[in-house]
ChimeraX commands (.cxc) that place a marker at each C-alpha (Angstrom):
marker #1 position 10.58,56.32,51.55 radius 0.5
marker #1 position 12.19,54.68,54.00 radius 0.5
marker #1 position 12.28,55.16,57.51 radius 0.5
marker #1 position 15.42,55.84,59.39 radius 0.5
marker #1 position 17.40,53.78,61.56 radius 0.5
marker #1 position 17.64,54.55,65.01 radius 0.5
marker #1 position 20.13,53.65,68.32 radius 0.5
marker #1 position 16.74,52.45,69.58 radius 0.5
marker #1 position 16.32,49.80,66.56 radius 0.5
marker #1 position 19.63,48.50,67.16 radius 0.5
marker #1 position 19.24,48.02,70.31 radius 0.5
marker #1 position 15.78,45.53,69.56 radius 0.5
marker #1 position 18.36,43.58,67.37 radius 0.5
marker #1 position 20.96,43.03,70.20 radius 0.5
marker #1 position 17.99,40.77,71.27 radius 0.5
marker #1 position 19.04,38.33,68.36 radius 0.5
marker #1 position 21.86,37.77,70.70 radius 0.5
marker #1 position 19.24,34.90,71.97 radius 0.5
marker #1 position 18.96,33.22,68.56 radius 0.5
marker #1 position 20.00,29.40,68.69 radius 0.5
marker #1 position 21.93,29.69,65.49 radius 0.5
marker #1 position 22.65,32.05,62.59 radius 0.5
marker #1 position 19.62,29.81,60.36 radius 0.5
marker #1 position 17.27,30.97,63.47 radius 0.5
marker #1 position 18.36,34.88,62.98 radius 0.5
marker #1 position 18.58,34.38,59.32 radius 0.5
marker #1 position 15.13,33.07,59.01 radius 0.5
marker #1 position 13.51,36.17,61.35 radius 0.5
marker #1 position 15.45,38.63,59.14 radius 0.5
marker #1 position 14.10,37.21,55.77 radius 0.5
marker #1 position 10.33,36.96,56.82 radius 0.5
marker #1 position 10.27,40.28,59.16 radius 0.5
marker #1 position 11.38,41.86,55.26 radius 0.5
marker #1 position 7.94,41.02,53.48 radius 0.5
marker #1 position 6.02,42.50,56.75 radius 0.5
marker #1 position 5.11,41.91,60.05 radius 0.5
marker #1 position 2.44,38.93,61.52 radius 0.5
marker #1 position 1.47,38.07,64.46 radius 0.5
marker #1 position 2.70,34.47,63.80 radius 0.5
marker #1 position 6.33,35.41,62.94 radius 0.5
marker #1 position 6.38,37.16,66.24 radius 0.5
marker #1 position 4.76,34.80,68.14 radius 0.5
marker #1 position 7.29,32.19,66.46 radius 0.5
marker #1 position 10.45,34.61,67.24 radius 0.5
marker #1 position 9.05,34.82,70.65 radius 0.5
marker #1 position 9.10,31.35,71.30 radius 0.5
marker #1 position 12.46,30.20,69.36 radius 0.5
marker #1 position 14.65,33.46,71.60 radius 0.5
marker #1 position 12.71,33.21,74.57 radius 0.5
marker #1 position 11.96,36.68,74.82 radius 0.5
marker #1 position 8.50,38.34,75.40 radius 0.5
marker #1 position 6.22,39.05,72.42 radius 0.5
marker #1 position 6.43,42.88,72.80 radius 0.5
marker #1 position 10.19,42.57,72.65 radius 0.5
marker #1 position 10.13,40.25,69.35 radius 0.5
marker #1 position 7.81,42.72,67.72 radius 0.5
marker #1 position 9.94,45.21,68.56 radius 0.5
marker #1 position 12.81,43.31,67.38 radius 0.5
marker #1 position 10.97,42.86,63.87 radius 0.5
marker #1 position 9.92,45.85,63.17 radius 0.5
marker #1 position 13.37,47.33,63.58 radius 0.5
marker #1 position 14.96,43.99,61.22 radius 0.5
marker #1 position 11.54,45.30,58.90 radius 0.5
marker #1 position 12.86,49.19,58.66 radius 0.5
marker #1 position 16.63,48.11,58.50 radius 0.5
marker #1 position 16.17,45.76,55.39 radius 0.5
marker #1 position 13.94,48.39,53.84 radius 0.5
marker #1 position 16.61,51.18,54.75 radius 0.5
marker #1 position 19.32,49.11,52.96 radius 0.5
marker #1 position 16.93,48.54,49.96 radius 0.5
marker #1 position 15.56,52.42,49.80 radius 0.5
marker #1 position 19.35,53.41,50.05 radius 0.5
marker #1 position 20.53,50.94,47.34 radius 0.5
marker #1 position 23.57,50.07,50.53 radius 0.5
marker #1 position 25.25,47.61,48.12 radius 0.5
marker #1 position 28.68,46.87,50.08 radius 0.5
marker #1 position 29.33,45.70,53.38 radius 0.5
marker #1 position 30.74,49.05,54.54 radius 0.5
marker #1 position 27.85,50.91,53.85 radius 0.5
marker #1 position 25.95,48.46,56.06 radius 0.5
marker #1 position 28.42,48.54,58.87 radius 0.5
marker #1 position 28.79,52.11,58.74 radius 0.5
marker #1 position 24.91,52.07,59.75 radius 0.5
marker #1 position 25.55,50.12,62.80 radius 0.5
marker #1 position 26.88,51.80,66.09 radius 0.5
marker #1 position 29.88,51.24,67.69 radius 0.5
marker #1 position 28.93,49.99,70.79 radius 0.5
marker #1 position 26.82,46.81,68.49 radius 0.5
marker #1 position 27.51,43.19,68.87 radius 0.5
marker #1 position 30.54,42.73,65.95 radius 0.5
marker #1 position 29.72,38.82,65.17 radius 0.5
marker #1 position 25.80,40.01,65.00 radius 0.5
marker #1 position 26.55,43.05,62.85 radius 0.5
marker #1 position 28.89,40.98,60.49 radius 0.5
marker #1 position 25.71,38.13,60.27 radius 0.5
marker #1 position 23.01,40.73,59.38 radius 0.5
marker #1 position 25.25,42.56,56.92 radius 0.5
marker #1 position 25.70,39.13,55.02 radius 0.5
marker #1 position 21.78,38.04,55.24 radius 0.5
marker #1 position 21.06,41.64,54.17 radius 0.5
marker #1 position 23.60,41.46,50.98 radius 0.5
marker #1 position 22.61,38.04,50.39 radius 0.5
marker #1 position 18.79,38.78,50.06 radius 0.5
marker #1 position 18.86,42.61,48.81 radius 0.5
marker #1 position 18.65,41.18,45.15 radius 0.5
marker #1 position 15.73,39.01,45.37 radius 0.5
marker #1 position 13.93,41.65,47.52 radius 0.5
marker #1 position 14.75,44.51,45.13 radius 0.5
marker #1 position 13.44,42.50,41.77 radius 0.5
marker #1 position 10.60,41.73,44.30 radius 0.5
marker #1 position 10.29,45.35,44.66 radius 0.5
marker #1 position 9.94,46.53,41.11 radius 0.5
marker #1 position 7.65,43.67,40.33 radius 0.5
marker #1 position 4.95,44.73,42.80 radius 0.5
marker #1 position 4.72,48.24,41.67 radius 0.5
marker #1 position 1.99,50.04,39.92 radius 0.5
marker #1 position 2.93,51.73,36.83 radius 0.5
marker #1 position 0.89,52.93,33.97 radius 0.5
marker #1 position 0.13,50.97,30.69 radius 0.5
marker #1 position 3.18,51.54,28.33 radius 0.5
marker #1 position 3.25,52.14,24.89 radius 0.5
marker #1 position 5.00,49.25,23.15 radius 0.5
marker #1 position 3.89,49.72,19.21 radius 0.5
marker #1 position 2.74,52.22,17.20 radius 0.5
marker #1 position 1.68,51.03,13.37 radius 0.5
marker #1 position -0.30,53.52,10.80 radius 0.5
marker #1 position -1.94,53.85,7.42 radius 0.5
marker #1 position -3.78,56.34,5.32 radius 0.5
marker #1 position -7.01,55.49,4.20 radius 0.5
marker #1 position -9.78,57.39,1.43 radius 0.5
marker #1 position -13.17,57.51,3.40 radius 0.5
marker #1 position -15.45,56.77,0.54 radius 0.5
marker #1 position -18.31,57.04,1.86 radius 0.5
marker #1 position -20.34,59.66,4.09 radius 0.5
marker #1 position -23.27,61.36,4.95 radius 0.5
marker #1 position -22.12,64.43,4.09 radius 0.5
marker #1 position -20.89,65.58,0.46 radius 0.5
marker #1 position -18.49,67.60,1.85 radius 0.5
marker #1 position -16.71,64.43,3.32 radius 0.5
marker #1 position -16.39,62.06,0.24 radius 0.5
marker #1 position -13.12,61.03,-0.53 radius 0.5
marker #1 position -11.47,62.48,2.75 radius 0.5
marker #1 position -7.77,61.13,3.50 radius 0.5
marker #1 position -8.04,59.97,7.26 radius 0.5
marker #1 position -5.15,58.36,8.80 radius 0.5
marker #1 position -5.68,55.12,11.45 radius 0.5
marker #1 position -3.37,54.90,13.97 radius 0.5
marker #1 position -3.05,51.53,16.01 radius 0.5
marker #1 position -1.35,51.49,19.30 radius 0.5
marker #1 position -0.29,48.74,20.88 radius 0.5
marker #1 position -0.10,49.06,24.92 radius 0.5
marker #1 position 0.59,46.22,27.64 radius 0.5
marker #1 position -0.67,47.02,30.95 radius 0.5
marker #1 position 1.93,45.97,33.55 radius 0.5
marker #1 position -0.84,45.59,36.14 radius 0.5
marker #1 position -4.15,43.84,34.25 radius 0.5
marker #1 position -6.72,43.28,36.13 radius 0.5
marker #1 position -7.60,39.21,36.97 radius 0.5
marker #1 position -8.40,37.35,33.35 radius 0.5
marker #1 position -7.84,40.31,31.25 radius 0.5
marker #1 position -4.43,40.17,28.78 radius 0.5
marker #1 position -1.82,42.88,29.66 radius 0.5
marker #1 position -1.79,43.49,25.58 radius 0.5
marker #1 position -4.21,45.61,23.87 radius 0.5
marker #1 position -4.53,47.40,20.77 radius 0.5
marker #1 position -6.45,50.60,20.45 radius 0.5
marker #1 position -7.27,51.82,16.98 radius 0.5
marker #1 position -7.77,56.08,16.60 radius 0.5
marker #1 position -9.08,57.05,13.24 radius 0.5
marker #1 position -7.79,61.00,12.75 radius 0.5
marker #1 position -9.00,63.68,10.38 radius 0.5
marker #1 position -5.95,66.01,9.37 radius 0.5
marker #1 position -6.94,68.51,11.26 radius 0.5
marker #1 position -6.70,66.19,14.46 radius 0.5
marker #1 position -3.37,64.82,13.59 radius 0.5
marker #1 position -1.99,68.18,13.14 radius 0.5
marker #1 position -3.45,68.99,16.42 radius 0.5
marker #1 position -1.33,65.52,17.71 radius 0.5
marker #1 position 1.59,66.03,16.11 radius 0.5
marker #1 position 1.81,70.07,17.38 radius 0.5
marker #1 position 1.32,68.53,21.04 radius 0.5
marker #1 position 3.90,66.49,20.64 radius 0.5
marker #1 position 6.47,68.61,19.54 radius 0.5
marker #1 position 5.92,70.86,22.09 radius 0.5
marker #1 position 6.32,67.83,24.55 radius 0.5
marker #1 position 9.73,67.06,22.12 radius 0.5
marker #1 position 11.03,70.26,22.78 radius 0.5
marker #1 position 9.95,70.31,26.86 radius 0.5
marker #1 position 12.02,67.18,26.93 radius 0.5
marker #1 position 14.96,68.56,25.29 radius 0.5
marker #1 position 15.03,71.53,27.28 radius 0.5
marker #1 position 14.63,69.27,30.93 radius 0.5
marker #1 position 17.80,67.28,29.02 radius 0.5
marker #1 position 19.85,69.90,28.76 radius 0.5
marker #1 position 20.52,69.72,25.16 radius 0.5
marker link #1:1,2 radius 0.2
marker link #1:2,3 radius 0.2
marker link #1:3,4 radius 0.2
marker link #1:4,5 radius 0.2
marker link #1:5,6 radius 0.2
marker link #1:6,7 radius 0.2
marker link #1:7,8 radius 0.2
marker link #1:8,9 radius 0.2
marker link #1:9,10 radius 0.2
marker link #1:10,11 radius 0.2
marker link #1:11,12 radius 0.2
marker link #1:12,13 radius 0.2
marker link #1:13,14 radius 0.2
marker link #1:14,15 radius 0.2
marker link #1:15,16 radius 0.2
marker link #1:16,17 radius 0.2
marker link #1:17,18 radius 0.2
marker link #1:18,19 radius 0.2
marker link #1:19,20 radius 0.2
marker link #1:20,21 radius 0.2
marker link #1:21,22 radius 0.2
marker link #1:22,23 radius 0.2
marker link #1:23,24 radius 0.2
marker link #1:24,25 radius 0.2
marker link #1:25,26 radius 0.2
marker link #1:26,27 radius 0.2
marker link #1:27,28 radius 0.2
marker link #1:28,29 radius 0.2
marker link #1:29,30 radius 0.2
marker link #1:30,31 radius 0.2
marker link #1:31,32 radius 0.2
marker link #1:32,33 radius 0.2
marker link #1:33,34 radius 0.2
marker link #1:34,35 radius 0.2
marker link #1:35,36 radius 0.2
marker link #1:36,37 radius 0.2
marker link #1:37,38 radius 0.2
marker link #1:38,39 radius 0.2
marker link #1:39,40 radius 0.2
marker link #1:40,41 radius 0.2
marker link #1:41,42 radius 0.2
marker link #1:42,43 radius 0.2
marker link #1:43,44 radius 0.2
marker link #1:44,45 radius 0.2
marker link #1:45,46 radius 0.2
marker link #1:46,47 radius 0.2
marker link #1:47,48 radius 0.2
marker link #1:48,49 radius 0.2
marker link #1:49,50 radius 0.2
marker link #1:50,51 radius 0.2
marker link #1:51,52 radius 0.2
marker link #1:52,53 radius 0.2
marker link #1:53,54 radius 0.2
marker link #1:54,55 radius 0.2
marker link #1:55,56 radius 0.2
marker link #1:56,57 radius 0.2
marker link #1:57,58 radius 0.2
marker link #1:58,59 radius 0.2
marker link #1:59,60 radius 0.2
marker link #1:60,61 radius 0.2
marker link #1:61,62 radius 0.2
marker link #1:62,63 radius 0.2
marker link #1:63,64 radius 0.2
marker link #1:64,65 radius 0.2
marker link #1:65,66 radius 0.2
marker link #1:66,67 radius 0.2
marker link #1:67,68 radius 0.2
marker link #1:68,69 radius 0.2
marker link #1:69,70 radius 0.2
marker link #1:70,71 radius 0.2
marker link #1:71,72 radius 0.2
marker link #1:72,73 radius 0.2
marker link #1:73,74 radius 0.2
marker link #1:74,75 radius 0.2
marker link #1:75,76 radius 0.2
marker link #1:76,77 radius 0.2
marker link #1:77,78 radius 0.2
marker link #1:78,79 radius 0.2
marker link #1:79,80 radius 0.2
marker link #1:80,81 radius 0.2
marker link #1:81,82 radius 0.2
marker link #1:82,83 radius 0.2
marker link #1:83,84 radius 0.2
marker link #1:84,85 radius 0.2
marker link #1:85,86 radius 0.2
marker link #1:86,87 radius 0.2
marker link #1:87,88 radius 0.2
marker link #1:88,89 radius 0.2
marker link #1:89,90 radius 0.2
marker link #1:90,91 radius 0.2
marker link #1:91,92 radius 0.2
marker link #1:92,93 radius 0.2
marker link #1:93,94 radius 0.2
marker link #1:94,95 radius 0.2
marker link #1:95,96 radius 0.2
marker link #1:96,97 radius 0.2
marker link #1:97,98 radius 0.2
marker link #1:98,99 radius 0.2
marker link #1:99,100 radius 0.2
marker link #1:100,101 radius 0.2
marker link #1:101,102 radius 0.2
marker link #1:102,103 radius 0.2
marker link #1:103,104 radius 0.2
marker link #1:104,105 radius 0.2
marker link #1:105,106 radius 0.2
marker link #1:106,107 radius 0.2
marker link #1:107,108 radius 0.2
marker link #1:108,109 radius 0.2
marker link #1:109,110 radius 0.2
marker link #1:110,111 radius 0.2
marker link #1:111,112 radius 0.2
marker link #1:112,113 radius 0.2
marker link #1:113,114 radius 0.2
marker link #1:114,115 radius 0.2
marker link #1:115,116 radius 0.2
marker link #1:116,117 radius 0.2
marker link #1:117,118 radius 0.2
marker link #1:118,119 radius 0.2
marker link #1:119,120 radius 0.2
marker link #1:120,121 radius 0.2
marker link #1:121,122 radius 0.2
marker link #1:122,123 radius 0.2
marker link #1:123,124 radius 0.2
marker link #1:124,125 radius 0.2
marker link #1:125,126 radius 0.2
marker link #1:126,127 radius 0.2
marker link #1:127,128 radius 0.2
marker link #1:128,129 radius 0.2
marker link #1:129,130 radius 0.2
marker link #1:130,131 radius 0.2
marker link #1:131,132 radius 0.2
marker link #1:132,133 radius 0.2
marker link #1:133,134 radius 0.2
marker link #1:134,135 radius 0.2
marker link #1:135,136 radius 0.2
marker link #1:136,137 radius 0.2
marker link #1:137,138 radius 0.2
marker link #1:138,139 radius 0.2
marker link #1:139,140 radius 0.2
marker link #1:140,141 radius 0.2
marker link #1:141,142 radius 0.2
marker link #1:142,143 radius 0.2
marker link #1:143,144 radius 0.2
marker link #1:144,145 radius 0.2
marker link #1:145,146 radius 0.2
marker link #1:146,147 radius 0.2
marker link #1:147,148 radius 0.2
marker link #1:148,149 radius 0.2
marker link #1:149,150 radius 0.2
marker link #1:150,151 radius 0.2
marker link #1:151,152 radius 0.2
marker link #1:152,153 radius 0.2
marker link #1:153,154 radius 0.2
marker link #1:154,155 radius 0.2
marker link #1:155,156 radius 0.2
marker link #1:156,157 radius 0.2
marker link #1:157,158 radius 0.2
marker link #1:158,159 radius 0.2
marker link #1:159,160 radius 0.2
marker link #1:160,161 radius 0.2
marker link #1:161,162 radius 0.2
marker link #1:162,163 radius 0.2
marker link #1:163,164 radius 0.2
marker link #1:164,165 radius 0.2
marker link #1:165,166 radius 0.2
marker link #1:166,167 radius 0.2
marker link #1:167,168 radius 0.2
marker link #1:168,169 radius 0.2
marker link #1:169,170 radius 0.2
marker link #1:170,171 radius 0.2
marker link #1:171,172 radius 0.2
marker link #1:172,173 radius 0.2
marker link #1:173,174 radius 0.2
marker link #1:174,175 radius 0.2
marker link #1:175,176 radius 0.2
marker link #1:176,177 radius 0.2
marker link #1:177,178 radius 0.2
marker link #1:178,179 radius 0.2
marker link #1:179,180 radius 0.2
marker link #1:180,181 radius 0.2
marker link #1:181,182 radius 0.2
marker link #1:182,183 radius 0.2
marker link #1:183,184 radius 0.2
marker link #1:184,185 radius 0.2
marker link #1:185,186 radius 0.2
marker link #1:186,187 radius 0.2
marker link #1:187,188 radius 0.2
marker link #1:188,189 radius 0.2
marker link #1:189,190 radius 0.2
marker link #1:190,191 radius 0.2
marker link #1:191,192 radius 0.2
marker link #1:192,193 radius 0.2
marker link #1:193,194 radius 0.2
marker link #1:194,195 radius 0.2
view
C-alpha cells in the first residue's frame, strides 16, 4: 500500500522551484520512482543547489507521490491536482501532473512484471490407461487415469524454463477423491459469485 501524501511532502517539492528546466525536474521525478540512491540525491543536490538532506527529502516525497498516483490508479489530471494544495506552485503542479501521466503506464506494466505470483495452470491433457502388470493379483488389469498438467512459473528461478509438465497417475478412488474437492471448491466459488 501506498503511503499518503502529506502538506509536508509538498512542501519538499516546492524545492523543484530550483530546477534549471522542466528536463532537470522531469529527470528527478522519473528516477526518484524506481527508489532512492545516494547518487540521485547527491546529483539533485548539485543540479538545484540545495543541501543533500533537503534533496532527499525532496525525493522521497516525488518517491511516495508517484507511488500514491500508481496505488490509486489517479488516471486524469484532476485527480492529480485535486492531491495538490492550494497554496502549491500552479506551473510546478501542472509539470508533475504531466510527468506523472506521462510515465504512470510504463511504471504500472513495470509494476505487474516484478511481482511474485504462483505457477499457473496453463494445460490440463488426460488418458485412461489398463495397468497390466503388478505385484499384486488384486491389481491386474486396473483402469488408472494419467493426468498431465502443464504449469509455467511466472518467476523461474535463473536457467530453469518457466514451462513444466507434471504427470499424476490416479487410482479411481483418488480421482473421485479430486473430483469431490473440486466441486466443493466449484460450488464455494459460485456462492462468493453470487450466482
Amino acid at each position: 500500500m501506498a503511503a499518503a501524501v502529506s502538506s509536508k511532502h509538498f512542501d519538499n517539492l516546492q524545492l523543484l522551484l530550483k530546477a534549471p528546466s522542466k528536463d532537470a525536474v522531469r529527470d528527478v521525478c522519473v528516477q526518484s520512482h524506481r527508489r532512492t540512491s545516494q547518487r540521485l540525491v547527491e546529483t539533485t543536490a548539485e543540479t538545484l543547489n540545495i543541501t543533500a538532506a533537503q534533496a532527499a527529502q525532496m525525493v522521497h516525497s516525488l518517491h511516495v507521490l508517484s507511488h500514491h498516483v500508481l496505488c490509486y490508479n489517479l488516471g486524469s489530471p484532476e485527480q492529480i491536482l485535486h492531491l495538490f494544495p492550494d497554496s502549491f506552485h500552479s506551473s510546478l503542479k501542472n509539470l508533475i501532473t504531466k510527468i506523472l501521466l506521462e510515465n504512470s503506464p510504463t511504471w504500472r506494466t513495470e509494476a505487474l512484471s516484478d511481482q511474485v505470483s504462483l505457477p499457473q495452470l496453463k494445460d490440463l491433457d488426460w488418458r485412461v490407461d489398463m495397468v497390466t502388470g503388478s505385484d499384486s493379483v488384486s491389481r491386474m488389469s486396473v483402469p488408472t487415469c494419467l493426468v498431465q498438467l502443464k504449469i509455467e512459473d511466472p518467476c523461474p528461478s535463473a536457467g530453469l524454463d518457466p514451462v513444466s509438465l507434471l504427470t499424476v497417475e490416479l487410482s479411481r478412488e483418488s480421482l473421485d477423491t479430486i473430483l469431490d474437492g473440486l466441486g466443493r471448491i466449484r460450488d464455494q466459488l459460485s456462492v462468493v459469485a453470487g450466482k
